[in-house]
C-alpha positions as CSV (number, residue, x, y, z in Angstrom):
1,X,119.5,78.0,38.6
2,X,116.8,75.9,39.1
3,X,113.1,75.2,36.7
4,X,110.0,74.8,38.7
5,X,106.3,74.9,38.1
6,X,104.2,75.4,41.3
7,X,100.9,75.5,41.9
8,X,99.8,79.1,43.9
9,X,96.9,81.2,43.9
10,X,97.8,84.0,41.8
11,X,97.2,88.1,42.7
12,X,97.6,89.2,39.4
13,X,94.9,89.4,36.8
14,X,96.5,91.4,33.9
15,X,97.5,89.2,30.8
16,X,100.2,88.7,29.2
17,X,101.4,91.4,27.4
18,X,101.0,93.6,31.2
19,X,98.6,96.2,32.0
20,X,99.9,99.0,32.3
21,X,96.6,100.6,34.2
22,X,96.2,97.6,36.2
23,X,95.7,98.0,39.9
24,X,98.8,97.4,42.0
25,X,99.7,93.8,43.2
26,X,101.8,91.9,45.9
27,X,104.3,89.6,43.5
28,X,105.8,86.5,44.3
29,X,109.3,85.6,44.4
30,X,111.2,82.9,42.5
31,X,111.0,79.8,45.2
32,X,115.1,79.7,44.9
33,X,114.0,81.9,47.9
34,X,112.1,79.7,49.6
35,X,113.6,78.5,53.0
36,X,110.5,76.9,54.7
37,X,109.0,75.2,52.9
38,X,109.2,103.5,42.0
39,X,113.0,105.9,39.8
40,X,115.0,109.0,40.3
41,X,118.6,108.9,38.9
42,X,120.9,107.5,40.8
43,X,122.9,109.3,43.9
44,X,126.7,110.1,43.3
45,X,129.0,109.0,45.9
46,X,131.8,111.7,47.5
47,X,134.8,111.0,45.8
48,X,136.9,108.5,47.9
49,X,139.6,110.0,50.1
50,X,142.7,108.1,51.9
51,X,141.2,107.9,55.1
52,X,137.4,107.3,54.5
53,X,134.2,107.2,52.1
54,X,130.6,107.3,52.5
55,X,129.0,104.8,51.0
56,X,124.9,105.3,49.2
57,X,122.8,105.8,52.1
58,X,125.5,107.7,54.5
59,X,127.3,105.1,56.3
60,X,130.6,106.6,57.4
61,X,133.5,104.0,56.0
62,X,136.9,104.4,57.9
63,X,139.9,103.1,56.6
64,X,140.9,99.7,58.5
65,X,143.4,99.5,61.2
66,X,145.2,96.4,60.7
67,X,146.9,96.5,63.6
68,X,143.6,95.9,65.8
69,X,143.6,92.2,67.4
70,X,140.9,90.1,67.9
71,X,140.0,90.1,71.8
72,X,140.0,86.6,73.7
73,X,136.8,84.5,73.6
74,X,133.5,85.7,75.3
75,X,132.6,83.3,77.8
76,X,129.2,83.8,76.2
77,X,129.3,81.9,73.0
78,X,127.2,84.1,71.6
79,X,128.8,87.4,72.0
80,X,130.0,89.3,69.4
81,X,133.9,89.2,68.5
82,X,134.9,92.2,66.3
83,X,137.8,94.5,65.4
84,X,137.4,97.9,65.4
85,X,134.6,100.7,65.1
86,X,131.9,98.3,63.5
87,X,129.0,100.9,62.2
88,X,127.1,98.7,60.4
89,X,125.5,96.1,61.9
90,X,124.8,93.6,59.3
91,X,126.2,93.2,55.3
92,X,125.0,91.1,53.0
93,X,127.0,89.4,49.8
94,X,125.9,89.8,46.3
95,X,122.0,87.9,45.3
96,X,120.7,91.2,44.7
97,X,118.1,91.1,41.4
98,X,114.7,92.4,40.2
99,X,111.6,90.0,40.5
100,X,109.3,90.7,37.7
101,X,105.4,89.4,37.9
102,X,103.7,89.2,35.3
103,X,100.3,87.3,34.3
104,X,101.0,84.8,31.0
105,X,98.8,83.0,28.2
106,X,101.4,80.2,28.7
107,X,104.7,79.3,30.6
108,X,108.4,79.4,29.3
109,X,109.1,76.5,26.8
110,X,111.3,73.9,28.3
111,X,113.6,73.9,25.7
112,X,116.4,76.0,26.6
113,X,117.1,78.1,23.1
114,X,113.1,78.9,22.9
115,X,113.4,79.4,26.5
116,X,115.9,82.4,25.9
117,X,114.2,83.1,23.3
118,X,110.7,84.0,25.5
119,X,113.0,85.8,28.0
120,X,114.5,88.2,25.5
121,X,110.8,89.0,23.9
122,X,110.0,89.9,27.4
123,X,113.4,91.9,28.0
124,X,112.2,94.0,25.1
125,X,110.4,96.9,27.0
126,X,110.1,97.2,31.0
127,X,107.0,96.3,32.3
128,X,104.9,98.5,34.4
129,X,106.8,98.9,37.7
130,X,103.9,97.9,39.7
131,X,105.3,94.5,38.5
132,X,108.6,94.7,40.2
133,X,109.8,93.9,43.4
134,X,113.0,93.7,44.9
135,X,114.5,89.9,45.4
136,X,117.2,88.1,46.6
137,X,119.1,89.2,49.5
138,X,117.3,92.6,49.4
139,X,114.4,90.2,51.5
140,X,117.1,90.0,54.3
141,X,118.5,93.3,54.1
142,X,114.9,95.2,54.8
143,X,113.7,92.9,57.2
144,X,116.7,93.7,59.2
145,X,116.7,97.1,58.7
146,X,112.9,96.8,59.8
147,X,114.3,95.9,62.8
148,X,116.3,99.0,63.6
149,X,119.2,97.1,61.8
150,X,122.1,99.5,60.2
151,X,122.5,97.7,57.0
152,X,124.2,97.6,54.0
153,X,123.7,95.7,51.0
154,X,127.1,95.1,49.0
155,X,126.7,93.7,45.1
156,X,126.2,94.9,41.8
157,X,123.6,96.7,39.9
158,X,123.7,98.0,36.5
159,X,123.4,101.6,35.6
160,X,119.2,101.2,34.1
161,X,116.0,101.6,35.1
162,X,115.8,98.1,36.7
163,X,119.4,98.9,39.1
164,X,117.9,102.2,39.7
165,X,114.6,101.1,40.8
166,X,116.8,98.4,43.0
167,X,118.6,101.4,44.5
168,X,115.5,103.6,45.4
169,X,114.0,100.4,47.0
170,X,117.4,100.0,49.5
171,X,117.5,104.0,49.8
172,X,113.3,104.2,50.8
173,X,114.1,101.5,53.2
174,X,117.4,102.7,54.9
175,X,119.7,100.5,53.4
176,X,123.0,101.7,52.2
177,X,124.5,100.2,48.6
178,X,128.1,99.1,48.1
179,X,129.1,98.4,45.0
180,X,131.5,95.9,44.1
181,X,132.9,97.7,40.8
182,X,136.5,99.7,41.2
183,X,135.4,102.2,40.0
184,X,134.4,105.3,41.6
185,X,130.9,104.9,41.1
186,X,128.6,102.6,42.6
187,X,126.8,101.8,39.9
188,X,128.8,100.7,37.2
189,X,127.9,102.5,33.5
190,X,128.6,99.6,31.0
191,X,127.3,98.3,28.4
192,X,126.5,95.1,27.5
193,X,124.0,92.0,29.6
194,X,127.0,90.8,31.6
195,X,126.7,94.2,33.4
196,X,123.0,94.7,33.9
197,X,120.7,94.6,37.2
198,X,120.0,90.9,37.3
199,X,116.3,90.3,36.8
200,X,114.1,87.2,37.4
201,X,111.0,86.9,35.4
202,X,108.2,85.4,37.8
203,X,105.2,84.2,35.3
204,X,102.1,83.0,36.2
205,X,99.9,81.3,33.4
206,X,96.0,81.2,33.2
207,X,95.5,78.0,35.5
208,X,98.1,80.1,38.6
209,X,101.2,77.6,37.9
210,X,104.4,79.9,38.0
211,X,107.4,79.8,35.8
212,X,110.9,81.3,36.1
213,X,113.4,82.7,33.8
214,X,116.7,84.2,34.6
215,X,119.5,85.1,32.3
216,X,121.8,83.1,34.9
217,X,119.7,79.9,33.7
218,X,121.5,80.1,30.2
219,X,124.8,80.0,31.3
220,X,127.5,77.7,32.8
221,X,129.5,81.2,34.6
222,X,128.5,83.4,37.6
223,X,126.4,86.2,36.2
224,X,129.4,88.8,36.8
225,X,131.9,86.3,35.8
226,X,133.7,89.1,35.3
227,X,133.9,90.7,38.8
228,X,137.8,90.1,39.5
229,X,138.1,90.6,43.2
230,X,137.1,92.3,45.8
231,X,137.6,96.3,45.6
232,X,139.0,98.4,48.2
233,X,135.5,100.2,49.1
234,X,134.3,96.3,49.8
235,X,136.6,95.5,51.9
236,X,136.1,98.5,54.0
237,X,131.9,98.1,54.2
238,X,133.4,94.3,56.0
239,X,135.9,95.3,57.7
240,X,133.3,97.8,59.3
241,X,130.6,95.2,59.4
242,X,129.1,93.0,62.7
243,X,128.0,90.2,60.3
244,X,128.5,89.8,56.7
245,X,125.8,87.5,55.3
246,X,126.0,85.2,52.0
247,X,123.8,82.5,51.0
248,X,123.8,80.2,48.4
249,X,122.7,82.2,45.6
250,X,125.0,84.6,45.4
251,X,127.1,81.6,43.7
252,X,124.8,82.6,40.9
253,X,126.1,86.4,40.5
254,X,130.1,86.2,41.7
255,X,132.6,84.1,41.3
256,X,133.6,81.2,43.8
257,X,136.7,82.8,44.3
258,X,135.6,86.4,44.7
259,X,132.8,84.9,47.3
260,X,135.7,83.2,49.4
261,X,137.9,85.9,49.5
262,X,135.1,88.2,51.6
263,X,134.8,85.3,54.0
264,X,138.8,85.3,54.3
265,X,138.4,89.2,54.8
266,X,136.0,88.9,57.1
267,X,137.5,86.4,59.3
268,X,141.0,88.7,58.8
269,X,139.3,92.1,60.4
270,X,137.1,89.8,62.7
271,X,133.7,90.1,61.1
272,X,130.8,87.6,62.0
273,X,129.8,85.7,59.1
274,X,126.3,84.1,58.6
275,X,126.0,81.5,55.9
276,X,122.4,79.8,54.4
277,X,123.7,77.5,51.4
278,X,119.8,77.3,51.1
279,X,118.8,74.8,48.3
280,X,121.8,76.0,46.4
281,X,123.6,73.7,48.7
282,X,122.9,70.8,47.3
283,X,124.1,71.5,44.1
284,X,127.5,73.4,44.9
285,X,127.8,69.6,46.8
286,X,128.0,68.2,43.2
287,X,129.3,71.4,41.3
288,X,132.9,72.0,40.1
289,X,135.7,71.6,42.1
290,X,135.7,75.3,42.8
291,X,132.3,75.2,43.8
292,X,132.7,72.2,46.4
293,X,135.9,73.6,48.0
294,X,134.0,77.2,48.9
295,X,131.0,75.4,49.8
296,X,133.7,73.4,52.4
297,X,135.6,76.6,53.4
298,X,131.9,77.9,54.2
299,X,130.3,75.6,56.3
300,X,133.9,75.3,58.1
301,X,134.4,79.0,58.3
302,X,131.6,80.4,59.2
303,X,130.1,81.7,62.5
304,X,126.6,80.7,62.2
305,X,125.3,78.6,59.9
306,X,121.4,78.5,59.1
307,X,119.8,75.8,57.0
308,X,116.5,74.2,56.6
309,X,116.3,70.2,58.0
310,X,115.9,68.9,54.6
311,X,119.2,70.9,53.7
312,X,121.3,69.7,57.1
313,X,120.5,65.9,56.2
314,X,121.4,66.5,52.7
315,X,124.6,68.2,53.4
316,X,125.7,65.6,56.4
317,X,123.6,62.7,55.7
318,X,121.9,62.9,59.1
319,X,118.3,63.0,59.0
320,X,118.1,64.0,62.7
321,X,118.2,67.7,62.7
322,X,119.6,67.7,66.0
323,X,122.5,65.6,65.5
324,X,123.2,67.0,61.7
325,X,123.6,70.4,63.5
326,X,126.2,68.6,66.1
327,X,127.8,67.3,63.3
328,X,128.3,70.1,61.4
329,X,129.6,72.4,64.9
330,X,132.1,69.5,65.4
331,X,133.2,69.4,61.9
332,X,133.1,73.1,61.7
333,X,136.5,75.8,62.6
334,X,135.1,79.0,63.4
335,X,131.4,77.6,63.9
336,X,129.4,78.5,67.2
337,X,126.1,78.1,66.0
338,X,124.1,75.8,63.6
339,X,120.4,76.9,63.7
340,X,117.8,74.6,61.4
341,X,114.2,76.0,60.7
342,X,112.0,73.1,61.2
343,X,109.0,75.1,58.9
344,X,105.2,75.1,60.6
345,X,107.3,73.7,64.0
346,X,109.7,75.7,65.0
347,X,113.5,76.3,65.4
348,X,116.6,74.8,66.7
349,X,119.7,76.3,67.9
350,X,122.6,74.0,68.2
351,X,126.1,75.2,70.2
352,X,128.9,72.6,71.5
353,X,127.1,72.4,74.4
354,X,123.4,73.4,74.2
355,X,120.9,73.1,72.3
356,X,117.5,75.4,72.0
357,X,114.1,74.8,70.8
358,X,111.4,77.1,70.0
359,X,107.7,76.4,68.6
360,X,106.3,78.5,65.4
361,X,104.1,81.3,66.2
362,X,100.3,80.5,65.2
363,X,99.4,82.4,62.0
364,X,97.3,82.4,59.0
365,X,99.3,81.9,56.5
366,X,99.0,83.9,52.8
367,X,102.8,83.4,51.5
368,X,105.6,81.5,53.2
369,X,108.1,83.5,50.2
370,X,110.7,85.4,52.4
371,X,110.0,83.9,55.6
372,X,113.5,82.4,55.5
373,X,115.3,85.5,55.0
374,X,113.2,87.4,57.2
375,X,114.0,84.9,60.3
376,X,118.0,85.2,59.5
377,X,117.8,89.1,59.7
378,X,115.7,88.4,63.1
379,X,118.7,85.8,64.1
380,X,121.3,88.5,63.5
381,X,119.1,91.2,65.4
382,X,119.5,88.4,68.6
383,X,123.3,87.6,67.8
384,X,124.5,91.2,67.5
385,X,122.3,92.2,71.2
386,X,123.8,88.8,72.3
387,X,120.5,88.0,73.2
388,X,119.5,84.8,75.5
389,X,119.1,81.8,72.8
390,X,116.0,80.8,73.0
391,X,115.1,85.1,72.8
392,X,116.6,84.5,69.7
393,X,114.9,81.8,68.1
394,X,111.6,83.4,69.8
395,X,111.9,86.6,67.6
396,X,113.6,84.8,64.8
397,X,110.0,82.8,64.6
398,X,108.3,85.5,65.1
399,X,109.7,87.9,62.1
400,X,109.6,85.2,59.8
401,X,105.7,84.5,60.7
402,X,105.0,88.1,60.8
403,X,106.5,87.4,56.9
404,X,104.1,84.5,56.0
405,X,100.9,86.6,57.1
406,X,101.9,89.0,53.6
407,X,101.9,88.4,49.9
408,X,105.6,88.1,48.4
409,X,108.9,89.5,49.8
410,X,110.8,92.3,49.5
411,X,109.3,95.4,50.2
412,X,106.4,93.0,51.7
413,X,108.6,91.5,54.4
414,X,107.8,91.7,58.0
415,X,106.9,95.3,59.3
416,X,108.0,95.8,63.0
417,X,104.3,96.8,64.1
418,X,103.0,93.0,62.9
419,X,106.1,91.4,64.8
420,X,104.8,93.1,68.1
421,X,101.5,92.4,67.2
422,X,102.3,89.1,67.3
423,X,104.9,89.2,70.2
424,X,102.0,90.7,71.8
425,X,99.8,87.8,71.3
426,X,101.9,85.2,72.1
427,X,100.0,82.2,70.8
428,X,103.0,79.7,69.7
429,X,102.2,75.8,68.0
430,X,103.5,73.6,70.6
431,X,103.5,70.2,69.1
432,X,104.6,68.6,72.4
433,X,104.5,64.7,71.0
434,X,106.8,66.4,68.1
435,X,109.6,67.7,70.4
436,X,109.2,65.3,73.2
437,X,110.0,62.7,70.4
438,X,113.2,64.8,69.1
439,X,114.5,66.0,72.7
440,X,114.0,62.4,74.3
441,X,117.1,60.8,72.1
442,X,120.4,60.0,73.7
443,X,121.3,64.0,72.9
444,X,125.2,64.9,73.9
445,X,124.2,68.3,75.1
446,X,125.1,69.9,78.5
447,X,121.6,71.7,78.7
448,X,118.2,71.6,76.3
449,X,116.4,74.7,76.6
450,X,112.2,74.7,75.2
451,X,110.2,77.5,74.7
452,X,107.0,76.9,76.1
453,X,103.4,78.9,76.9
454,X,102.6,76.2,79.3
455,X,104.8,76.1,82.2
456,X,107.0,78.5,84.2
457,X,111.0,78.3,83.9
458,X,111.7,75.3,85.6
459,X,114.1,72.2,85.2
460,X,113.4,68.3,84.0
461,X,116.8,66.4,84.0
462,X,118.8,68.5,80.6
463,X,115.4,69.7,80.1
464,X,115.2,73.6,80.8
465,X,111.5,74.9,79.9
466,X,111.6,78.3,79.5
467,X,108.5,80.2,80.1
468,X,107.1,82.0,76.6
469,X,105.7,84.9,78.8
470,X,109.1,86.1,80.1
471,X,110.5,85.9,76.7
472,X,108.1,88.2,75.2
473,X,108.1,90.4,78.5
474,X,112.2,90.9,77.3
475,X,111.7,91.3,73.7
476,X,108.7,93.3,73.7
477,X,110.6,96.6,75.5
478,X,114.1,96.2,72.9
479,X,111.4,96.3,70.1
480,X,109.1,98.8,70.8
481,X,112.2,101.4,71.6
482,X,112.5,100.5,67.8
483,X,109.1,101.2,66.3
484,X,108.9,105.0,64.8
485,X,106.8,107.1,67.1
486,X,103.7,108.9,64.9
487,X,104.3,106.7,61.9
488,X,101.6,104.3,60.9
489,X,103.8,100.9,59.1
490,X,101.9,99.6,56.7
């Protein structure tokens, strides 16, 4: 885990001890999040039979048919390969935690016994739960299923207040829970901290600097160190998934090896998996053995890999984005694309043999927290519909600054009404000296595609420009079939 103090404009106006009658605010997340840059008891599950289970939410879990092949390759490179009946459309991996905002006289101690010390004083008694918010991968996992997504988020959560709140936020917004306990229950009833919800304490002191505290910041292990494998109930929820995401942070929950053996299952029943090593990346670079040899398998193994520029040079060295992406496709086994988010300008989306470009949608800009995950859930949306590329990148942009125009994540993602609100308007940052610069390199591609408001589809040597208007004429209809008819999204 990482210590930062930022500088942000803070909502929240209750000190520190919180209010419990204080008026509802937007919270922040813990920047480990940043890519650009309330409790009923808990549902039982049916009791698993041999053939099939439900999993929390509904989703219809069929025991795997081994004997299913993978078919040949698409001559699309971005069509789905899968095995099976697939149900759910995308799964993410583990990084699920509480974020808890709260308004401080002064920020954790740097030292890292007082430090746990702080934390446990604020561990004491549960906040008001106008203070929570979900975190982690639960940022992904509702902006996807805000986008008519069948989702399912698989991980641990203990059986308390705070895993209970986590579950009624997935339940409210569609999302089915898999646990990764083998026991019968998805939520497993232990005691002790090894086995609780993991939280993260957001604090913001009088002059708005933020500070964070995790329980995982105390400790050299995985948060469920003790996790041993994967359980059977897992491995169904992959082997019936389209895509099975995991990003760098979940290295803080599970276990290397229990993190490398879903991407071996998933590969097995012909799952698409999505990997963002995300800041994390860096780190597991220089981590333990264990740690460098699954970052490896990853970025080797995966389908599509998503990463920040900053993160591409620092995993490959390259500071072109362009030609780290390249890089990483030729160094890759499974890879088909490498897609870096280029912040404020845009997005590129690398293959063997193309490459895509897409300007940033012009916002105003409150919070860029969950933008990142917001744009993979909008990347998956485009993968799974084996969408044109540049579609993809165009609504991938377009979710994650729908995102940006909110306060915090989680629950405050990207609703579908502001990404067609935005579609609608069609007003995208074209910084033409930017990509003219990046595109006009000795590039080994077989065709460049731009997005562009300017021009109509039309050909300049590689260069494809690809009209911004017929984009959003082909994304605006899949979208709207989506949006609930006679609801108002706030």
């Amino acid at each position: 885990m990482h210590h930062h103090t930022l500088i942000l404009k803070s909502p929240l106006s209750s000190p520190f001890p919180y209010n419990a009658s204080a008026t509802p605010q937007p919270s922040f997340q813990n920047p480990r999040h940043h890519l650009i840059l309330s409790v009923p008891a808990p549902l039982r599950p049916p009791r698993i039979s041999s053939s099939a289970f439900s999993c929390r939410g509904g989703i219809q879990l069929s025991a795997p048919d081994h004997g299913a092949s993978a078919p040949p390759s698409s001559p699309n490179p971005w069509k789905l390969r899968s095995v099976g009946a697939k149900n759910i459309d995308v799964a993410t991996l583990g990084n699920l935690c509480v974020d808890i905002v709260l308004n401080v006289p002064n920020l954790p101690p740097r030292d890292p016994q007082s430090r746990l010390a702080y934390m446990e004083e604020l561990s004491k008694s549960p906040p008001d739960k106008r203070h929570w918010e979900a975190g982690g991968n639960c940022n992904m996992v509702i902006a996807a299923a805000r986008l008519g997504l069948r989702c399912a988020a698989i991980g641990h959560v203990g059986n308390e207040v705070y895993g209970n709140f986590l579950l009624d936020v997935l339940r409210d917004e569609g999302i089915d829970m898999v646990g990764m306990s083998e026991d019968e229950d998805d939520v497993v009833d232990r005691s002790g901290a090894s086995y609780q919800t993991l939280l993260c304490w957001v604090l913001v002191d009088p002059f708005q600097r933020h500070g964070f505290c995790s329980r995982a910041d105390f400790s050299k292990e995985p948060a469920f160190s003790w996790m041993p494998g994967l359980s059977g109930k897992v491995k169904m929820a992959i082997q019936q998934s389209k895509i099975l995401f995991c990003n760098g942070y979940g290295f803080d929950d599970l276990p290397p090896g229990v993190i490398v053996s879903a991407l071996d299952y998933a590969v097995e029943v012909g799952t698409s998996v999505f990997f963002d090593p995300g800041p994390r990346g860096k780190s597991l670079s220089n981590g333990t053995s264990e740690e460098q040899e699954a970052l490896n398998h990853f970025l080797k193994m995966s389908d599509v890999l998503l990463l920040t520029s900053d993160e591409a040079e620092s995993l490959t060295g390259i500071g072109n984005p362009i030609l780290a992406g390249q890089k990483l496709l030729r160094d890759g086994v499974r890879t088909k694309w490498v897609i870096v988010k280029m912040g404020s300008r845009g997005s590129i989306l690398i293959t063997m043999s193309t490459i895509s470009c897409a300007p940033a949608f012009k916002v105003d800009v409150v919070d860029t927290v969950g933008c990142g995950d917001s744009f993979v859930a909008a990347v998956a949306f485009g993968f799974i519909h084996a969408m044109p590329l540049v579609n993809t990148l165009a609504i991938a942009n377009a979710v994650g600054a729908a995102t940006a125009m909110g306060c915090g994540a989680g629950r405050n993602v990207a609703t579908l009404e502001k990404v067609i609100e935005l579609m609608r308007a069609s007003d995208i940052h074209e910084d033409e000296e930017f990509w003219s610069e990046l595109l006009g390199k000795n590039l080994n591609a077989e065709e460049i595609s731009c997005l562009s408001k300017m021009v109509v589809n039309g050909r300049n040597s590689q260069l494809n420009h690809v009209s911004l208007q017929m984009v959003v004429s082909e994304l605006l209809p899949k979208l709207e079939a989506r949006e609930p008819k006679g609801k108002v999204i706030a």
